[in-house]
Short mmCIF file of the C-alpha atoms (twelve columns), coordinates in Angstrom:
data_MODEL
# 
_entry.id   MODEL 
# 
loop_
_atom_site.group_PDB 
_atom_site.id 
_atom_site.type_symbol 
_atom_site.label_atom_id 
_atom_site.label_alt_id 
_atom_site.label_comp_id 
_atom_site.label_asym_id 
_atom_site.label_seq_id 
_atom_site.Cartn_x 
_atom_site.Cartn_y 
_atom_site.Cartn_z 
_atom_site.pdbx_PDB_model_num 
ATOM 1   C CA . UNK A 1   0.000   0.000  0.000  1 
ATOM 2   C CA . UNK A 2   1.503   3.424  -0.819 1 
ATOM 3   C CA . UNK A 3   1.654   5.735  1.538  1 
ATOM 4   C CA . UNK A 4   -0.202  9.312  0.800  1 
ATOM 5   C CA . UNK A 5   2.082   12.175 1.529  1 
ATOM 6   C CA . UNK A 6   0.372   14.723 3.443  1 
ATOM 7   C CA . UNK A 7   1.029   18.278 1.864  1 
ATOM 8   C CA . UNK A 8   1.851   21.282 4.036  1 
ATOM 9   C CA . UNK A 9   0.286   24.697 2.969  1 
ATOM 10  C CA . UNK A 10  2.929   27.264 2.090  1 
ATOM 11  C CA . UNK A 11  3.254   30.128 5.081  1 
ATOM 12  C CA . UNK A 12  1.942   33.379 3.673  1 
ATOM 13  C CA . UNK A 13  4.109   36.400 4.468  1 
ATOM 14  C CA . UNK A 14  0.992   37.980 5.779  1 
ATOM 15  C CA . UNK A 15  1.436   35.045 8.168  1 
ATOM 16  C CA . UNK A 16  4.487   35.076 8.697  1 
ATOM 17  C CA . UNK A 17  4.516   38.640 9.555  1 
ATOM 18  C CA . UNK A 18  1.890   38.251 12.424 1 
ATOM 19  C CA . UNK A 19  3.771   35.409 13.691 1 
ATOM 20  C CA . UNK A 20  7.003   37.811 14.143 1 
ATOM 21  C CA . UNK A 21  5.585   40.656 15.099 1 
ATOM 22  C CA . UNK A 22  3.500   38.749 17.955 1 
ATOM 23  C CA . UNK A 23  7.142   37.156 18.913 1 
ATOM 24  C CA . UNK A 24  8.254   40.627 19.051 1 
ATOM 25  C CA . UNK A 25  5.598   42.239 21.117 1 
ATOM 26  C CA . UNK A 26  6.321   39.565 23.352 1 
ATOM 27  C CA . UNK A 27  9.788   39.660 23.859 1 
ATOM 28  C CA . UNK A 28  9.484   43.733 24.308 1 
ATOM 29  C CA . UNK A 29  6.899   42.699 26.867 1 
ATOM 30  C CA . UNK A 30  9.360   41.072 28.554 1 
ATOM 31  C CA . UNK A 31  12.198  43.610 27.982 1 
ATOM 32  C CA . UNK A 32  9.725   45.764 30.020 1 
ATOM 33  C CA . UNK A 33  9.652   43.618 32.697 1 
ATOM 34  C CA . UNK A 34  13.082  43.131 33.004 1 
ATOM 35  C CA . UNK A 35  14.031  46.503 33.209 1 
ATOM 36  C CA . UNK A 36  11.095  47.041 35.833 1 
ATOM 37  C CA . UNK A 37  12.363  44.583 37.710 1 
ATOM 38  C CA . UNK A 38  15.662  45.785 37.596 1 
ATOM 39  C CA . UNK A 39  15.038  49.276 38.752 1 
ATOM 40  C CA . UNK A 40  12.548  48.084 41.632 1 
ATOM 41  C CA . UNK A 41  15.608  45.676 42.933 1 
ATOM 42  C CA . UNK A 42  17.972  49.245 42.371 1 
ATOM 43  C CA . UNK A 43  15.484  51.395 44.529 1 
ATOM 44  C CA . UNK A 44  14.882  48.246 46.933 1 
ATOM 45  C CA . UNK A 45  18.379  48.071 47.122 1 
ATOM 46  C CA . UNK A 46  19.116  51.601 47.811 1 
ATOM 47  C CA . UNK A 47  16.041  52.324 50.428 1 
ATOM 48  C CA . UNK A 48  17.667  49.009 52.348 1 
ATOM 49  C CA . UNK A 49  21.155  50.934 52.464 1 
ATOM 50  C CA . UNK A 50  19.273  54.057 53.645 1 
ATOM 51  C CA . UNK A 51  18.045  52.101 56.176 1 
ATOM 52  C CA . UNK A 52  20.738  50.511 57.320 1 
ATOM 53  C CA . UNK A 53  22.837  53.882 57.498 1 
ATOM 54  C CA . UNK A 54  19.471  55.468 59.487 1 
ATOM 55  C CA . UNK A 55  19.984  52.673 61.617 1 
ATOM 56  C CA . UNK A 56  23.646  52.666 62.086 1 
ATOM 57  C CA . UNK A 57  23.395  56.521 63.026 1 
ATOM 58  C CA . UNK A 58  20.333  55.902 65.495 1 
ATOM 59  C CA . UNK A 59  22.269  53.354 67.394 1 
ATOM 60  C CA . UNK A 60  25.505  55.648 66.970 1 
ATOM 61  C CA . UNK A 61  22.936  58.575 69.145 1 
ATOM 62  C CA . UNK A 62  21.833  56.113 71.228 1 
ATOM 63  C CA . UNK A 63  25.015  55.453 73.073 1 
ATOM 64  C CA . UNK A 64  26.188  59.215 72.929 1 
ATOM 65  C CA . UNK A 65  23.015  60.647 74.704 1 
ATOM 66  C CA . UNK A 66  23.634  57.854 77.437 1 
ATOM 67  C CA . UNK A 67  27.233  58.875 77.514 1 
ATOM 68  C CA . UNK A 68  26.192  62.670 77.457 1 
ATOM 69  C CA . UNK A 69  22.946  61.967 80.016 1 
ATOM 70  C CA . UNK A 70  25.720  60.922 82.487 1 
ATOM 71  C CA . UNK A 71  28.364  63.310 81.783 1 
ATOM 72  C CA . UNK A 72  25.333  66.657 82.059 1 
ATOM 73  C CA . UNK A 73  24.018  64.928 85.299 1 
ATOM 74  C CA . UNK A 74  27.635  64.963 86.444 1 
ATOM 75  C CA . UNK A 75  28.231  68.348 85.752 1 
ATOM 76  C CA . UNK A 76  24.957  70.193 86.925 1 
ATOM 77  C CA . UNK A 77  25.671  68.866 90.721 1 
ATOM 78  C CA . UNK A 78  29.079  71.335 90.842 1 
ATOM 79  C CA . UNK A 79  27.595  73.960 88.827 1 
ATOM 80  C CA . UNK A 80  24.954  74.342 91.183 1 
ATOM 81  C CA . UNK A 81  26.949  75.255 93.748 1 
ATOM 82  C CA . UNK A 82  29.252  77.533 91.397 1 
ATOM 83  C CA . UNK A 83  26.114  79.579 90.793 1 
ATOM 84  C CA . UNK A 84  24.855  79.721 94.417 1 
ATOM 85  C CA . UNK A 85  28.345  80.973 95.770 1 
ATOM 86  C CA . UNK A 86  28.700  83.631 92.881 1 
ATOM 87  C CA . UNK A 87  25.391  84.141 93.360 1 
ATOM 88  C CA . UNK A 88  26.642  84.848 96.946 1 
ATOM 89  C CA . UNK A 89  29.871  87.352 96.105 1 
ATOM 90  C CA . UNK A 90  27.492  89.246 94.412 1 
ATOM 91  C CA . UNK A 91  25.736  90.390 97.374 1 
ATOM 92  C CA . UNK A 92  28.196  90.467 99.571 1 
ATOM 93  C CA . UNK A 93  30.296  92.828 97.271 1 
ATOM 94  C CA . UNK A 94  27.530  95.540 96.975 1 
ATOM 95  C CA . UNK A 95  30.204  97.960 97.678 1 
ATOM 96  C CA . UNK A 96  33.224  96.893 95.999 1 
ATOM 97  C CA . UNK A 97  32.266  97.713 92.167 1 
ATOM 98  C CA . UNK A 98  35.515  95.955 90.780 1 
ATOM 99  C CA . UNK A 99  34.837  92.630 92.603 1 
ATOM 100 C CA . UNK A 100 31.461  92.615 92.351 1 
ATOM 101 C CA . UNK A 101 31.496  92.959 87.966 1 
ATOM 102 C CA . UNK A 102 34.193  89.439 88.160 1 
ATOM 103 C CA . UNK A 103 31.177  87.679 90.379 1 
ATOM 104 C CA . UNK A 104 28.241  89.162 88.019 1 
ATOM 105 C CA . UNK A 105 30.374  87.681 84.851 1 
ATOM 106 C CA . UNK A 106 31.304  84.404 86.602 1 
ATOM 107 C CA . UNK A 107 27.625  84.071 87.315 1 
ATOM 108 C CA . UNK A 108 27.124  84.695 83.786 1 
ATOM 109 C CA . UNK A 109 29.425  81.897 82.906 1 
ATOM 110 C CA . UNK A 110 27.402  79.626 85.405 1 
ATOM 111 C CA . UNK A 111 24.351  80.085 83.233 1 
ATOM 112 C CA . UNK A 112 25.948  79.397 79.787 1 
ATOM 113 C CA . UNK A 113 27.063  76.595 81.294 1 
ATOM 114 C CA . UNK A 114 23.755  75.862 82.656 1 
ATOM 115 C CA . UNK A 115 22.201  76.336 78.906 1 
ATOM 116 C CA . UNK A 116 24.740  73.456 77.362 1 
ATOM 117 C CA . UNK A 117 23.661  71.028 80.228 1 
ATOM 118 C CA . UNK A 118 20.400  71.740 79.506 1 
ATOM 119 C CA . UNK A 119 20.745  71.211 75.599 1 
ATOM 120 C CA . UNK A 120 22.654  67.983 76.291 1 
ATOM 121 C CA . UNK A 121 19.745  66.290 78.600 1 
ATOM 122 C CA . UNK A 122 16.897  68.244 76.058 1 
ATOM 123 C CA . UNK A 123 18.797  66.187 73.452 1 
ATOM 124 C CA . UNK A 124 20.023  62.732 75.479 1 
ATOM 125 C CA . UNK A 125 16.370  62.192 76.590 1 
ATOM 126 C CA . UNK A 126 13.936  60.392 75.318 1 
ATOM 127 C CA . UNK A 127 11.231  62.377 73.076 1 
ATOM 128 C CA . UNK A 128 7.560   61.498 73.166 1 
ATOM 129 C CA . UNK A 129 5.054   63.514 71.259 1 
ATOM 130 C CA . UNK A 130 2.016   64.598 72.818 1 
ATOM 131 C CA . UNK A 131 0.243   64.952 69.698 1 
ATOM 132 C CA . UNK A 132 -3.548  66.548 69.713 1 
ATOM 133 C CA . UNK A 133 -5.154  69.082 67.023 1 
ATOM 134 C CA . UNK A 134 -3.192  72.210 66.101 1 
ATOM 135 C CA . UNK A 135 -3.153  74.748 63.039 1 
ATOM 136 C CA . UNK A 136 -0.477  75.793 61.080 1 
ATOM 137 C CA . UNK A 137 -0.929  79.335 61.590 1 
ATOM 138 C CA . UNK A 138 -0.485  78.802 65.117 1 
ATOM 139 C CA . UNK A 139 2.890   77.346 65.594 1 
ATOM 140 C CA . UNK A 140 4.176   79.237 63.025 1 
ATOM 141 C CA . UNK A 141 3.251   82.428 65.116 1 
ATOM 142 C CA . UNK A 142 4.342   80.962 68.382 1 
ATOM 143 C CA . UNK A 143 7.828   80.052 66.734 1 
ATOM 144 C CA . UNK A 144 7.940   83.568 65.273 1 
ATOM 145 C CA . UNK A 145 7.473   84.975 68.335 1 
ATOM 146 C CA . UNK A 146 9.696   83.318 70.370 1 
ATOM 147 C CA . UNK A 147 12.384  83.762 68.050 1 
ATOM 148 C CA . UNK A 148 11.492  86.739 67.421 1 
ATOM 149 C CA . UNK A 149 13.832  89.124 70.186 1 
ATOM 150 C CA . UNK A 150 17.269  86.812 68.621 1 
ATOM 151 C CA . UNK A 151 16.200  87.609 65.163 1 
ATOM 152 C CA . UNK A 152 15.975  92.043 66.054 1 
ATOM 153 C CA . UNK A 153 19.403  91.793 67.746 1 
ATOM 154 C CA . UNK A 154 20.830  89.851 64.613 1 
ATOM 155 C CA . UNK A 155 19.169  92.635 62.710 1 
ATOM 156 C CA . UNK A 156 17.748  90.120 60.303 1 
ATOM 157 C CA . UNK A 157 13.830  90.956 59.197 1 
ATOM 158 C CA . UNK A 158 11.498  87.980 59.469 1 
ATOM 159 C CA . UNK A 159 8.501   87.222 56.691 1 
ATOM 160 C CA . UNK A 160 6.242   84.822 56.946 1 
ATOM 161 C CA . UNK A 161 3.996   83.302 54.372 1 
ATOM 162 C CA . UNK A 162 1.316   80.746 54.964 1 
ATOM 163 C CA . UNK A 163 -0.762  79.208 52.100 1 
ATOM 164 C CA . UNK A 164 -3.691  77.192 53.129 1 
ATOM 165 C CA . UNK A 165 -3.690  77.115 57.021 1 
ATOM 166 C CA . UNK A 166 -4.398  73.230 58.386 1 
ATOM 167 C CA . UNK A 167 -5.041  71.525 61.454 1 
ATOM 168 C CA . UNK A 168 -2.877  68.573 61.822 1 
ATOM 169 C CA . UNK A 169 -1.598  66.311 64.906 1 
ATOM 170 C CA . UNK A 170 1.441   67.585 66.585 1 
ATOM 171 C CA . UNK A 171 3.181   68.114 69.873 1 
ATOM 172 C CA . UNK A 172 2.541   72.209 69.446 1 
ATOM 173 C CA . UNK A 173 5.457   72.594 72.278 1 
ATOM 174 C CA . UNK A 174 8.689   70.549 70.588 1 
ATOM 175 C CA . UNK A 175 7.321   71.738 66.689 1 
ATOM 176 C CA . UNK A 176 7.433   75.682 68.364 1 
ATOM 177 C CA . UNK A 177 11.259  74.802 69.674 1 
ATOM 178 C CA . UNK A 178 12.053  72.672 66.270 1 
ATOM 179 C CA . UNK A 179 11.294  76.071 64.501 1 
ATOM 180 C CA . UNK A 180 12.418  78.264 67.172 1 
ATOM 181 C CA . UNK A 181 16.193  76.856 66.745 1 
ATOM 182 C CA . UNK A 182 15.791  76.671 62.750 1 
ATOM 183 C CA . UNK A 183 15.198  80.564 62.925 1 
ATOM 184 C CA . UNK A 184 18.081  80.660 65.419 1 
ATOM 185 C CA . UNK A 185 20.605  79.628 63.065 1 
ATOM 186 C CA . UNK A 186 18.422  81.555 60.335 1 
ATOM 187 C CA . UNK A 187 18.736  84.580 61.438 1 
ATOM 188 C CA . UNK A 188 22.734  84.039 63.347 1 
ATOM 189 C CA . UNK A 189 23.576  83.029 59.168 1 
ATOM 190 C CA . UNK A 190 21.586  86.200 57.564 1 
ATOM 191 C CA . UNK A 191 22.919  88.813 60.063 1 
ATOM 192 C CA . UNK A 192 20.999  92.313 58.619 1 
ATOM 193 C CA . UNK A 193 19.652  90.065 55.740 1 
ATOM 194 C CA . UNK A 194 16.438  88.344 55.543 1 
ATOM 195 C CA . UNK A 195 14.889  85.480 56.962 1 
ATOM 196 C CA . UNK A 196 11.896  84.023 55.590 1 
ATOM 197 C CA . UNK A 197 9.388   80.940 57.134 1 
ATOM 198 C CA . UNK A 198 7.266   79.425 54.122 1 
ATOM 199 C CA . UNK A 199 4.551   77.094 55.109 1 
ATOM 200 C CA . UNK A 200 1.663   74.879 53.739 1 
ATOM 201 C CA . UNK A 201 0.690   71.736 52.382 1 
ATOM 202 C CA . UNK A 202 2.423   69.167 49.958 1 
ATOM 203 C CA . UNK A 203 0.664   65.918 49.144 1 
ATOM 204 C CA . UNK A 204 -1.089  65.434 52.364 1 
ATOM 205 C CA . UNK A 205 1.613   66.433 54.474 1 
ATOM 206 C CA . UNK A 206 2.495   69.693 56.227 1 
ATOM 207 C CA . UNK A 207 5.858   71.010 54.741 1 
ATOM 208 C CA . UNK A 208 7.909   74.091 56.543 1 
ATOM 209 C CA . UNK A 209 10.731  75.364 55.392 1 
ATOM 210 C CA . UNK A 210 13.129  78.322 56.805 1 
ATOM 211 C CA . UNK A 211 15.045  79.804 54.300 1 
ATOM 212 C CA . UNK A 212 18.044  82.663 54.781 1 
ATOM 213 C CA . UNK A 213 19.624  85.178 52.808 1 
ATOM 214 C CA . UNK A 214 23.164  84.178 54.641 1 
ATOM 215 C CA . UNK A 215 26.522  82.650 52.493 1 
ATOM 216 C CA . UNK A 216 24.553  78.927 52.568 1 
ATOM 217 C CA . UNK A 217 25.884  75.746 53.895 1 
ATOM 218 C CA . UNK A 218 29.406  74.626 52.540 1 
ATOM 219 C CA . UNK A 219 29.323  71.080 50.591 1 
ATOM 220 C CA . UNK A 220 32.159  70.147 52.577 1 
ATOM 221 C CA . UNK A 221 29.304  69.710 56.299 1 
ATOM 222 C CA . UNK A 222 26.053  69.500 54.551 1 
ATOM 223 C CA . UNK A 223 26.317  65.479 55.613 1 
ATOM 224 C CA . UNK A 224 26.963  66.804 59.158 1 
ATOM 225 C CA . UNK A 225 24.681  69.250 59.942 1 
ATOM 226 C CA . UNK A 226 22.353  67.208 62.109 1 
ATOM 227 C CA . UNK A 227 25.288  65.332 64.303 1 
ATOM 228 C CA . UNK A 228 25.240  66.112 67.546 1 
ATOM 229 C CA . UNK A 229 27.900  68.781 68.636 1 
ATOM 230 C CA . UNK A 230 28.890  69.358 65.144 1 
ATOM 231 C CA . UNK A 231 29.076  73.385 65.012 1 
ATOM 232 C CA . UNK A 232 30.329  75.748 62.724 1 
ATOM 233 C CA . UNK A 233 29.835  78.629 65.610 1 
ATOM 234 C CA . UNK A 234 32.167  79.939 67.606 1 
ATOM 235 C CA . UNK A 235 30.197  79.416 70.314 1 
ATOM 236 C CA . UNK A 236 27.837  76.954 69.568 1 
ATOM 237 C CA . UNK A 237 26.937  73.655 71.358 1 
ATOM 238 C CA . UNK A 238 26.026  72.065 68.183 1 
ATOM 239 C CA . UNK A 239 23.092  70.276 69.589 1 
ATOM 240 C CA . UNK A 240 20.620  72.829 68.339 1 
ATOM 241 C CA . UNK A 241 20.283  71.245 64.904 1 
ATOM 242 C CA . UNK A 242 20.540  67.632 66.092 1 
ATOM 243 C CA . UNK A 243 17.296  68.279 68.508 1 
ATOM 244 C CA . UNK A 244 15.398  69.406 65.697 1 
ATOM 245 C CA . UNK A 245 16.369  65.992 63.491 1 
ATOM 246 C CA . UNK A 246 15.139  64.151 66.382 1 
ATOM 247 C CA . UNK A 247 12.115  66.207 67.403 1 
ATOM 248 C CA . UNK A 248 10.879  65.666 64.017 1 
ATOM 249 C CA . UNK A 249 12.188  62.119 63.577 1 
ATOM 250 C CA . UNK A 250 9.790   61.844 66.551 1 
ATOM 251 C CA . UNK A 251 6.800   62.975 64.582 1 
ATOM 252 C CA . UNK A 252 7.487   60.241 61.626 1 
ATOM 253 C CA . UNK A 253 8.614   63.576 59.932 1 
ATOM 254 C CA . UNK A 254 12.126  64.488 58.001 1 
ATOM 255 C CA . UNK A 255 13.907  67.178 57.969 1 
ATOM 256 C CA . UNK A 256 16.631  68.319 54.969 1 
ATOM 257 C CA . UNK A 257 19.056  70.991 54.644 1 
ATOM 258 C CA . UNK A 258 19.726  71.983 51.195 1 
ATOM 259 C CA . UNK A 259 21.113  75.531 49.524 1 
ATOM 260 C CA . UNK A 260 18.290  77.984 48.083 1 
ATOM 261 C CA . UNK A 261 19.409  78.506 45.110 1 
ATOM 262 C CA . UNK A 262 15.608  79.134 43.220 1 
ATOM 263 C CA . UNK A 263 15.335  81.911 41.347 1 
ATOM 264 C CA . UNK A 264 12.767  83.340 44.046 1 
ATOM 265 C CA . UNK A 265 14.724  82.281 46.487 1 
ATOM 266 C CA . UNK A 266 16.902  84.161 49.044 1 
ATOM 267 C CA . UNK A 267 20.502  82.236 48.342 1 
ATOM 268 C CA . UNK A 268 21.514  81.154 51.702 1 
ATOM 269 C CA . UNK A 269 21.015  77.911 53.347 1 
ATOM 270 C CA . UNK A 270 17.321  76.335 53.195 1 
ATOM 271 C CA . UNK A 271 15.548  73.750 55.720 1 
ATOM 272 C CA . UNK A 272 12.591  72.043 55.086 1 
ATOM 273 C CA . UNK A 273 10.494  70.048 57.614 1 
ATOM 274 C CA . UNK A 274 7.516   67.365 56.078 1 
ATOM 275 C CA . UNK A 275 4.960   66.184 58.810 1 
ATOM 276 C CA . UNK A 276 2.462   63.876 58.576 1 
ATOM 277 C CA . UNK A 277 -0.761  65.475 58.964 1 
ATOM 278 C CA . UNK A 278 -2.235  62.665 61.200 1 
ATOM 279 C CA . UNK A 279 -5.492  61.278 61.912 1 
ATOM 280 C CA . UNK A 280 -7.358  64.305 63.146 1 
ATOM 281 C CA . UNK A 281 -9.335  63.534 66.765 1 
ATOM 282 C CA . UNK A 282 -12.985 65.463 67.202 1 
# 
């Protein structure tokens, strides 16, 4: 019996076209992928190390504010008894004028000293938030005002612009000292310049910044700024900046430093603070 031979149909180009240009659309499908793949493993990557570095520095804090806790505790027990007997010369040498001034400025000394021990125990202790309702407008004010008497003997004028004012959950006492010290250094950097506090929302969150019209922060300690006793004052703790970080920190907030070099800008150093706005209680 001979066998019948089973004939194949030519493929048509039209055919053969689809069949290539379906391979193609599938292998750029999975080019695609690929790529998204490999960029989600790059940020994954990349958040991890941010992590780990966050987590490096926390731990890096943690056993310096124990270390500082106990030195400041230390400290206080001899200084209060420094300031009591100066305290002490300084009536007793009522009539000696000469005397009396080298009590008045030891005293003096007693209470700078007095403000670092302070700073070291506001930034060695632990910070929890008592968080309830509070507006924008408010804090801002408050900060304003507090910083306000540093800011005229600086000579450095002070505008503040608020867009939409919002009621968000906050401790209103650390957020007034977080922008208290930011205005601090804001107005210590702009001198007779100008100091400006924008504030508003940005995607759900409250964003602050404090912006200067000083010479801006040099490349070579922008990765420092927020380390504790890291200073570029003569006669600065440098702790101011590092409560702030952890203030905020505190609030599940962040805090960067950056130069303002917009258009609109003022071209000195620029800080920006982004807060959750929070579950709002009635």
């Amino acid at each position: 019996m001979t066998p019948q031979l089973t004939q194949i149909a030519p493929v048509e180009a039209d055919d053969l076209a689809g069949i290539m240009s379906a391979y193609t659309e599938v292998t750029e499908r999975l080019r695609s992928s690929h790529e998204r793949l490999a960029e989600e493993v790059a940020r994954l990557r990349g958040e991890l190390a941010r992590k780990n570095q966050e987590l490096e520095r926390r731990s890096r804090l943690a056993a310096l504010g124990q270390m500082a806790a106990g030195m400041a505790h230390e400290i206080r027990n001899p200084l209060g008894g420094i300031a009591l007997y100066a305290s002490l010369l300084v009536r007793q040498l009522s009539d000696r004028q000469e005397p009396r001034d080298m009590a008045e400025k030891i005293a003096k000394c007693v209470g700078r000293l007095d403000n670092i021990v302070n700073d070291i125990l506001a930034f060695a202790g632990e910070i929890k938030p008592r968080k309830r309702n509070v507006l924008l407008s408010a804090i801002v004010a408050e900060a304003s005002e507090l910083a306000g008497g540093r800011l005229e003997s600086t000579g450095a004028k002070l505008t503040c612009k608020i867009g939409r004012d919002l009621e968000f959950r906050a401790d209103p006492a650390l957020l007034v000292r977080a922008l208290s010290n930011l205005l601090f250094n804001a107005g210590d950097a702009a001198g007779e310049g100008n100091v400006c506090l924008l504030a508003g929302e940005r995607r759900r969150a409250v964003e602050i910044s404090v912006r200067d019209s000083g010479p801006g922060i040099d490349k070579k300690v922008m990765d420092r700024l927020f380390n504790p006793f890291f200073t570029t004052k003569d006669m600065g703790t440098g702790l101011g900046l590092a409560i702030v970080h952890r203030i905020v920190d505190s609030h599940g907030g962040k805090i960067v430093a950056a130069n303002d070099t917009a258009p609109e800008g003022l071209g000195g150093a620029k800080f920006t603070i982004t807060l959750p706005i929070g579950e709002l209680h009635t």
